[in-house]
MMTF fields as JSON, N, C-alpha, C and O atoms, coordinates in Angstrom:
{
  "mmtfVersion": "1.0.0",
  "mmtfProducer": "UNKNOWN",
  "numBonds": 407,
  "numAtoms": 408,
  "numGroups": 102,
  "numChains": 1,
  "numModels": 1,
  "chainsPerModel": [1],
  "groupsPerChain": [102],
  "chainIdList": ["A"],
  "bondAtomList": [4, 2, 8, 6, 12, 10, 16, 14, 20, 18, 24, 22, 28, 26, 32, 30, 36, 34, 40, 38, 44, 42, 48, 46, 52, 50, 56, 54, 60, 58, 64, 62, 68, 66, 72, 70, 76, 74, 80, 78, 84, 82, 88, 86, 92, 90, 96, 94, 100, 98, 104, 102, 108, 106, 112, 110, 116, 114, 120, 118, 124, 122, 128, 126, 132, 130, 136, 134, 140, 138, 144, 142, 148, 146, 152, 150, 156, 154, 160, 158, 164, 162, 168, 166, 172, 170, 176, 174, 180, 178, 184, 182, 188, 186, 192, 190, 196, 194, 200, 198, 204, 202, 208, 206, 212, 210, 216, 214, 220, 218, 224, 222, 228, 226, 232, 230, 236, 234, 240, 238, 244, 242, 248, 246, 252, 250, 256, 254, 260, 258, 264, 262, 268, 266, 272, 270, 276, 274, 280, 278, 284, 282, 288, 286, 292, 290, 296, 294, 300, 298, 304, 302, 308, 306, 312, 310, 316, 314, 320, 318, 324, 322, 328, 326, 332, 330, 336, 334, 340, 338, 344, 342, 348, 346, 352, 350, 356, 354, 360, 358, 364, 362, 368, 366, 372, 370, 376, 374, 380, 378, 384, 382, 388, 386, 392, 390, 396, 394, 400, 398, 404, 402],
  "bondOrderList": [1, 1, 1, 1, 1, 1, 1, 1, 1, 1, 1, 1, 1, 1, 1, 1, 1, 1, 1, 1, 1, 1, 1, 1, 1, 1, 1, 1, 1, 1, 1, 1, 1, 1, 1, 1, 1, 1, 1, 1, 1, 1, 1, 1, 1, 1, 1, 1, 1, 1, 1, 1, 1, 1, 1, 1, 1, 1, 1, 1, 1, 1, 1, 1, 1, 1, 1, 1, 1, 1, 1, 1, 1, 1, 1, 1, 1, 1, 1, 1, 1, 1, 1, 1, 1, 1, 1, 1, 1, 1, 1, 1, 1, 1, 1, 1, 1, 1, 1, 1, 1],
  "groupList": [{"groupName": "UNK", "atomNameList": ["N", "CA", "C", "O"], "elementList": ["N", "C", "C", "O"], "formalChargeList": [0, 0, 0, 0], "bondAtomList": [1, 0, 2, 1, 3, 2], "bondOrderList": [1, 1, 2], "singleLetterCode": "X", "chemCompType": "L-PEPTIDE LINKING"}],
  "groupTypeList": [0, 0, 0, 0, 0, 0, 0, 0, 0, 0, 0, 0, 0, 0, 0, 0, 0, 0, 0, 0, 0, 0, 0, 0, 0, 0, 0, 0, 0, 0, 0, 0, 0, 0, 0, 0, 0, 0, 0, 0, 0, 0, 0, 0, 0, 0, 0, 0, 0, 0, 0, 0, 0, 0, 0, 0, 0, 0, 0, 0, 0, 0, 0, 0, 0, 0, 0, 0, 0, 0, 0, 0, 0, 0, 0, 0, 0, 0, 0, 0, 0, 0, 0, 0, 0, 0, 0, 0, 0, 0, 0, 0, 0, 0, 0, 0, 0, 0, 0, 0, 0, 0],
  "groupIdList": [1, 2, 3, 4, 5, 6, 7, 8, 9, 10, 11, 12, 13, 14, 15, 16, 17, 18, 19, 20, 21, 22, 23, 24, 25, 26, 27, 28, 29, 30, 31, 32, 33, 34, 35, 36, 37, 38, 39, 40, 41, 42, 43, 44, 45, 46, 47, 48, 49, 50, 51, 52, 53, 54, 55, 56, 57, 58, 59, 60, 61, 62, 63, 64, 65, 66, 67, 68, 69, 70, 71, 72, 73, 74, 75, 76, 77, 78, 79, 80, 81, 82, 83, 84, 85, 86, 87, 88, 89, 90, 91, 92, 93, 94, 95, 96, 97, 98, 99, 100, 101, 102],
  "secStructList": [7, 7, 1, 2, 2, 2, 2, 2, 2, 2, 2, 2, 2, 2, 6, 6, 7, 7, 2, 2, 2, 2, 2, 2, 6, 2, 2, 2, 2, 2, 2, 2, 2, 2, 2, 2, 2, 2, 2, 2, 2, 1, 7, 7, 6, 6, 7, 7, 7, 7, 3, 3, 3, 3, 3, 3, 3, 7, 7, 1, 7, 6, 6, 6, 7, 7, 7, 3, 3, 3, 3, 3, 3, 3, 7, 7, 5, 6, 6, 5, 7, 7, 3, 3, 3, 3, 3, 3, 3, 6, 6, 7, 7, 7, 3, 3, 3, 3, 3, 3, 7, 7],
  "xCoordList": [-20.348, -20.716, -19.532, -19.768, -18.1, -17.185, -16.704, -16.004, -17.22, -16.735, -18.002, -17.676, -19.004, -19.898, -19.789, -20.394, -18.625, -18.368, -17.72, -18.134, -16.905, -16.687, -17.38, -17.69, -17.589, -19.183, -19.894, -19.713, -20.631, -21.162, -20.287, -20.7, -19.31, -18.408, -18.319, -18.304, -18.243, -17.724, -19.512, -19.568, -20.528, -21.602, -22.233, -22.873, -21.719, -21.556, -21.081, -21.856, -19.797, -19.03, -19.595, -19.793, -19.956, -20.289, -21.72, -21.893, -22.485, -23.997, -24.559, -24.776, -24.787, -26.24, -25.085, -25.28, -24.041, -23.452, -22.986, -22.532, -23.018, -22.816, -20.841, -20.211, -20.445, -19.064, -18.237, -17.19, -19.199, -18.689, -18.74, -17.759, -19.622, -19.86, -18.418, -17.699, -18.356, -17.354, -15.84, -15.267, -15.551, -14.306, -14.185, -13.323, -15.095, -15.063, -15.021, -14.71, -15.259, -15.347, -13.606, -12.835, -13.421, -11.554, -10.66, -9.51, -10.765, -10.376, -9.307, -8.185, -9.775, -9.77, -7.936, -6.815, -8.558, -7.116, -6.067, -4.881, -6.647, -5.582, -4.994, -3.885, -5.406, -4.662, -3.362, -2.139, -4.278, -3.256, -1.914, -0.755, -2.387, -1.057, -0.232, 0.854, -0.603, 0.316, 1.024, 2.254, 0.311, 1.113, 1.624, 2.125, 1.831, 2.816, 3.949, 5.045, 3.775, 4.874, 5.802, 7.015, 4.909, 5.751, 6.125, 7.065, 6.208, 6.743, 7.713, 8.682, 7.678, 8.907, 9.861, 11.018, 9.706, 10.363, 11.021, 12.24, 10.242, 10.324, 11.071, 11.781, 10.98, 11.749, 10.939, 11.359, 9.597, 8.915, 7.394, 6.537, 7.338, 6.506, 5.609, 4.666, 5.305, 4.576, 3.391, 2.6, 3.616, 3.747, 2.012, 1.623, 1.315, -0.629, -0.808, -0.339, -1.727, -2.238, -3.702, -4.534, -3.708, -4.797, -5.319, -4.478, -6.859, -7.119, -6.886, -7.067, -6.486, -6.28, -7.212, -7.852, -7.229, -8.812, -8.421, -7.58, -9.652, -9.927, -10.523, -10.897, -10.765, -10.982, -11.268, -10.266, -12.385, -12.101, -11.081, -11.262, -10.324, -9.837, -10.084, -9.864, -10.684, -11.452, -10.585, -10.714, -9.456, -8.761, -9.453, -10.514, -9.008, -9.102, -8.963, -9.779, -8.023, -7.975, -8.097, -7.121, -9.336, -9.954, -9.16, -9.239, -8.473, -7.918, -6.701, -6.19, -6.073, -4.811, -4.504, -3.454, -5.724, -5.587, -7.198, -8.209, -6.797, -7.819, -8.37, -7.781, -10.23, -10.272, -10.135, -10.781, -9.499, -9.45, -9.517, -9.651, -9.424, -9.705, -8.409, -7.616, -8.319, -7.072, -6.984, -7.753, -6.011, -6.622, -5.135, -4.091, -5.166, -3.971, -4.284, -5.216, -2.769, -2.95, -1.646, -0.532, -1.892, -0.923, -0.286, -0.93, 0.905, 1.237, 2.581, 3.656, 2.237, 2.954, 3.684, 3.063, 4.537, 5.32, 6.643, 7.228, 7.052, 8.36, 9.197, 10.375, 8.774, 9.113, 8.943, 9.07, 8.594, 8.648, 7.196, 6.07, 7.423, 5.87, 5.95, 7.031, 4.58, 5.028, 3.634, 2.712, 3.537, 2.033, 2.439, 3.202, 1.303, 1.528, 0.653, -0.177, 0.506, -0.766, -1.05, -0.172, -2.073, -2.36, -3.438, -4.507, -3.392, -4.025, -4.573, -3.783, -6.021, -6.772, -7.498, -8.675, -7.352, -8.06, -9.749, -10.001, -10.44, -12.255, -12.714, -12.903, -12.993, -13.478, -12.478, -12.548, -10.952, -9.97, -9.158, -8.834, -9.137, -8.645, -6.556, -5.73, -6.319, -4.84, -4.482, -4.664, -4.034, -3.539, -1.89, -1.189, -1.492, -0.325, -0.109, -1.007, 1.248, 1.357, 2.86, 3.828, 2.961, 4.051, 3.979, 3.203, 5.117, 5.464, 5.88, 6.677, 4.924, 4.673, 5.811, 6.063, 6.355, 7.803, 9.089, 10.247, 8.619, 10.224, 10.819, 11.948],
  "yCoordList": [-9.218, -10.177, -10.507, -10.758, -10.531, -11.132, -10.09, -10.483, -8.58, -7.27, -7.784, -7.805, -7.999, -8.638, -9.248, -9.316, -10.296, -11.535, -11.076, -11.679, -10.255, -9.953, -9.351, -9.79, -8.364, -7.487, -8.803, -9.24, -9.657, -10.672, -11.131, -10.841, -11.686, -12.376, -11.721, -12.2, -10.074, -9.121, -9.366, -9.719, -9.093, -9.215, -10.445, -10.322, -11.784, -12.81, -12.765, -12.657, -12.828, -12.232, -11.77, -12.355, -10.02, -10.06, -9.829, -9.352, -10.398, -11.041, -9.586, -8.882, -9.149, -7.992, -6.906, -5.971, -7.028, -5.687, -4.786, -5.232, -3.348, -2.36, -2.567, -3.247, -1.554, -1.97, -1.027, -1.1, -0.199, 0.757, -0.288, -0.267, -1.126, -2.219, -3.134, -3.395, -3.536, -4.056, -4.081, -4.975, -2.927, -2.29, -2.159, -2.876, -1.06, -0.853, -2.159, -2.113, -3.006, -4.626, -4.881, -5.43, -4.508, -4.892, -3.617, -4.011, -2.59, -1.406, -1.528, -1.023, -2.131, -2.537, -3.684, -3.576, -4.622, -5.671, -5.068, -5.369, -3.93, -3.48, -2.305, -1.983, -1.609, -0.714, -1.572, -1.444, -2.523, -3.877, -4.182, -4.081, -4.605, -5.23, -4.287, -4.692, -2.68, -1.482, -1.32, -1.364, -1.134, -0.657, -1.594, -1.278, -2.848, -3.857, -3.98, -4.207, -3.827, -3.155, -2.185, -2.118, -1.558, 0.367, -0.008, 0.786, -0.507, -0.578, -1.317, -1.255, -2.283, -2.891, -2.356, -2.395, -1.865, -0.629, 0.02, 0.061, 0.803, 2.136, 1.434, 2.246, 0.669, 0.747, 1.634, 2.046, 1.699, 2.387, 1.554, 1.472, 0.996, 0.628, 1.171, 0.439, 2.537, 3.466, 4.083, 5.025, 3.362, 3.994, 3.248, 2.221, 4.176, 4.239, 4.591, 5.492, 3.478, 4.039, 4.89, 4.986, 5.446, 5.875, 5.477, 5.352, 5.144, 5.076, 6.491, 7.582, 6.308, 7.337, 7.29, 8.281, 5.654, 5.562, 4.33, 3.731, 4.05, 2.543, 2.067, 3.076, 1.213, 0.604, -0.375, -1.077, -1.226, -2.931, -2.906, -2.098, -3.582, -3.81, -5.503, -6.395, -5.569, -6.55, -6.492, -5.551, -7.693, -8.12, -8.025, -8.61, -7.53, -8.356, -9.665, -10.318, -10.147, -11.615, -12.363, -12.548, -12.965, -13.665, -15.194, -15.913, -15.279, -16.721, -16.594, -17.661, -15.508, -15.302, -14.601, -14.57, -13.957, -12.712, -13.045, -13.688, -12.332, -12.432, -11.013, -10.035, -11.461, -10.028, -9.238, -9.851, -8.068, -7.618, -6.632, -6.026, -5.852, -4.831, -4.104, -4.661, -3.019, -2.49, -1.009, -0.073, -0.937, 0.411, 1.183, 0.534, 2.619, 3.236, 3.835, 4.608, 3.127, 3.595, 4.357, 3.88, 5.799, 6.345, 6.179, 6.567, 5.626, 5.445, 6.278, 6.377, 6.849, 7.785, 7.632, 7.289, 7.893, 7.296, 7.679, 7.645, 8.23, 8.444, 9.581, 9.733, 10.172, 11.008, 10.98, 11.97, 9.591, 9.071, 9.06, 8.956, 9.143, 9.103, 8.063, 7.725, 7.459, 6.607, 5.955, 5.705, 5.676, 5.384, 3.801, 3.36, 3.221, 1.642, 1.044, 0.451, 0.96, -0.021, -1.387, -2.191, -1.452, -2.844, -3.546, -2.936, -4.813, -5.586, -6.509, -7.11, -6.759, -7.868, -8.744, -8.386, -9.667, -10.6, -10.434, -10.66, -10.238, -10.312, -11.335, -12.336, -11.154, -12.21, -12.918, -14.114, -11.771, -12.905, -11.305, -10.157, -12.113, -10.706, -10.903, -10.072, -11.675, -11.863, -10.657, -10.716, -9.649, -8.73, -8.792, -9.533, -8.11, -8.184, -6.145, -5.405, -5.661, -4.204, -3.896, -4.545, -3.068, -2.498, -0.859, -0.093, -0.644, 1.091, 1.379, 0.909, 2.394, 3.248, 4.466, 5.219, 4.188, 5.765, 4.9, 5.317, 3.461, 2.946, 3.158, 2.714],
  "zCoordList": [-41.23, -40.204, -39.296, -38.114, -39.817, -39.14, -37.915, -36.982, -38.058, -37.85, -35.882, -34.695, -36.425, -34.925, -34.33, -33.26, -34.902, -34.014, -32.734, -31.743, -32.536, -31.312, -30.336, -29.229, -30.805, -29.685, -29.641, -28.504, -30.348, -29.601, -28.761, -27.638, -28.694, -27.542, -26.245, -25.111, -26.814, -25.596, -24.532, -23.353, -25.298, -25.026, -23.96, -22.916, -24.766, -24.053, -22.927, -21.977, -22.73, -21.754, -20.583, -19.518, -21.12, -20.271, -19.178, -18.056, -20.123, -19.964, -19.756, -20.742, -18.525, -18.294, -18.521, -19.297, -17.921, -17.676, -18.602, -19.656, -18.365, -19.767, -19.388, -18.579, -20.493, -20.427, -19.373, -18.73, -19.547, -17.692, -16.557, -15.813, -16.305, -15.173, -15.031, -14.067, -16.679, -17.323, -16.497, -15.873, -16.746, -16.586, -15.417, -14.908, -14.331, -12.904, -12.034, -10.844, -12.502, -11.797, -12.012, -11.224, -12.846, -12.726, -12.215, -12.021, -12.006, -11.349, -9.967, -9.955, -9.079, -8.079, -8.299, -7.803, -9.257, -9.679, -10.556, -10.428, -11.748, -12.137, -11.322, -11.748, -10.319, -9.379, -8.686, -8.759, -7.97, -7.143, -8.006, -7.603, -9.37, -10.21, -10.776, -11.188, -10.933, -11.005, -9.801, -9.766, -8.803, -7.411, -6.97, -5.89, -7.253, -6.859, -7.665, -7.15, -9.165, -9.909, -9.327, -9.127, -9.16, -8.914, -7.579, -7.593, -6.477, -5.042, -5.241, -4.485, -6.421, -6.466, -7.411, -6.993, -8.573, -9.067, -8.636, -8.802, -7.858, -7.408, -5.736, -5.144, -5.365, -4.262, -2.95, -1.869, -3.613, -2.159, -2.004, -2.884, -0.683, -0.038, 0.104, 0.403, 0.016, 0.277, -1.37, -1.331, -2.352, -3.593, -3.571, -3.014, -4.35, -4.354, -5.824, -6.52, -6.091, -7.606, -7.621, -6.718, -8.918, -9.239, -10.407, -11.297, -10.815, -12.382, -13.137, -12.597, -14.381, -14.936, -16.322, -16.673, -17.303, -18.07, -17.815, -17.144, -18.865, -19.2, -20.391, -20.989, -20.95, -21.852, -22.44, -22.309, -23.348, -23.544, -24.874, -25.785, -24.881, -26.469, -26.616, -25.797, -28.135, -28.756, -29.95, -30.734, -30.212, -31.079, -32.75, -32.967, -33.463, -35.176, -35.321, -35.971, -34.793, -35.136, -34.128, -33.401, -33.857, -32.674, -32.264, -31.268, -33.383, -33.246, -32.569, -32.228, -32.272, -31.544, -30.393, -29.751, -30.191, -29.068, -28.281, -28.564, -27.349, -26.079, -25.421, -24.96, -25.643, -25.475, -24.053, -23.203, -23.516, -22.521, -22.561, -23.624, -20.96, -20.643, -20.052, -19.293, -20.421, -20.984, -19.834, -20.055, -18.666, -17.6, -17.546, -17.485, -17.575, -17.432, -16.38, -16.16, -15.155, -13.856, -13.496, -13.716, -12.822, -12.199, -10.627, -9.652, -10.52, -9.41, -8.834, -9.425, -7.53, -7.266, -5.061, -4.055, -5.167, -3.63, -4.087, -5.17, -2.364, -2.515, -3.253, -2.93, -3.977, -4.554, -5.986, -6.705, -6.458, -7.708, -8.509, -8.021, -9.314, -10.271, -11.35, -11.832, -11.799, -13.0, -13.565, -12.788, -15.088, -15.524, -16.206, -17.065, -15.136, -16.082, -16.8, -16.112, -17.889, -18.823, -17.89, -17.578, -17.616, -17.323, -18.029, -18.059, -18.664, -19.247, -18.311, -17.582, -18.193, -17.953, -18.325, -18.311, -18.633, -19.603, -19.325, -18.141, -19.789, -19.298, -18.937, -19.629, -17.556, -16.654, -16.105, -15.825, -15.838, -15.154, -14.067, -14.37, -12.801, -12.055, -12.6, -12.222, -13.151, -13.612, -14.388, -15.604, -13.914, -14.847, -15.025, -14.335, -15.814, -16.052, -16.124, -16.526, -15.641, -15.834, -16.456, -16.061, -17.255, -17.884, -17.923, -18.495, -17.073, -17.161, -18.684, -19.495, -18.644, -19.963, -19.64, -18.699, -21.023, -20.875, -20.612, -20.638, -20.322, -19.751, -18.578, -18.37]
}
C-alpha cells in the first residue's frame, strides 16, 4: 500500500494528464533554466538547448523529498557543448540545472 501512495499523489497532481502531458508542459522551463546556465558558463550568448529525455522521479521517502520532473538538456554555442540535469518540482516552472560531467 505504501509503494501507491505516490502514483496516487503523482496522479493527483496531475489530474487528467498522462505523464507525457506531464513532462512536455515543463520542457519549455527546463530548456530556459539550462540555457541560462550554459550562456553564463559558457560565456556565450548565443548558446540553445535541446531536450535530450525526460522523466518523473517520485521519491521513497515522501516525507523529505518532492516529487519532480527530472529533463536532460543539451546545450550547445560557441564552440562549446554541454548536458545539464534539470529538476522541476511538479506543478512549479522553478527549475533548478546542474552540468552533468562537471
Amino acid at each position: 500500500m505504501r509503494r501507491l501512495a505516490p502514483l496516487a499523489l503523482l496522479l493527483a497532481l496531475a489530474g487528467c494528464q498522462s505523464t507525457d502531458q506531464l513532462l512536455a508542459g515543463g520542457d519549455a522551463a527546463a530548456i530556459r533554466t539550462a540555457e541560462s546556465r550554459a550562456r553564463f558558463e559558457m560565456n556565450c550568448p548565443a548558446a540553445a538547448g535541446s531536450m535530450l529525455s525526460s522523466r518523473v522521479v517520485i521519491p521513497e521517502d515522501m516525507r523529505r523529498a518532492i516529487d519532480r520532473a527530472e529533463y536532460t538538456v543539451g546545450v550547445a554555442g560557441c564552440g562549446q557543448r554541454a548536458v545539464y540535469i534539470v529538476a522541476c518540482p511538479l506543478g512549479d516552472p522553478n527549475c533548478i540545472a546542474v552540468r552533468q560531467g562537471g
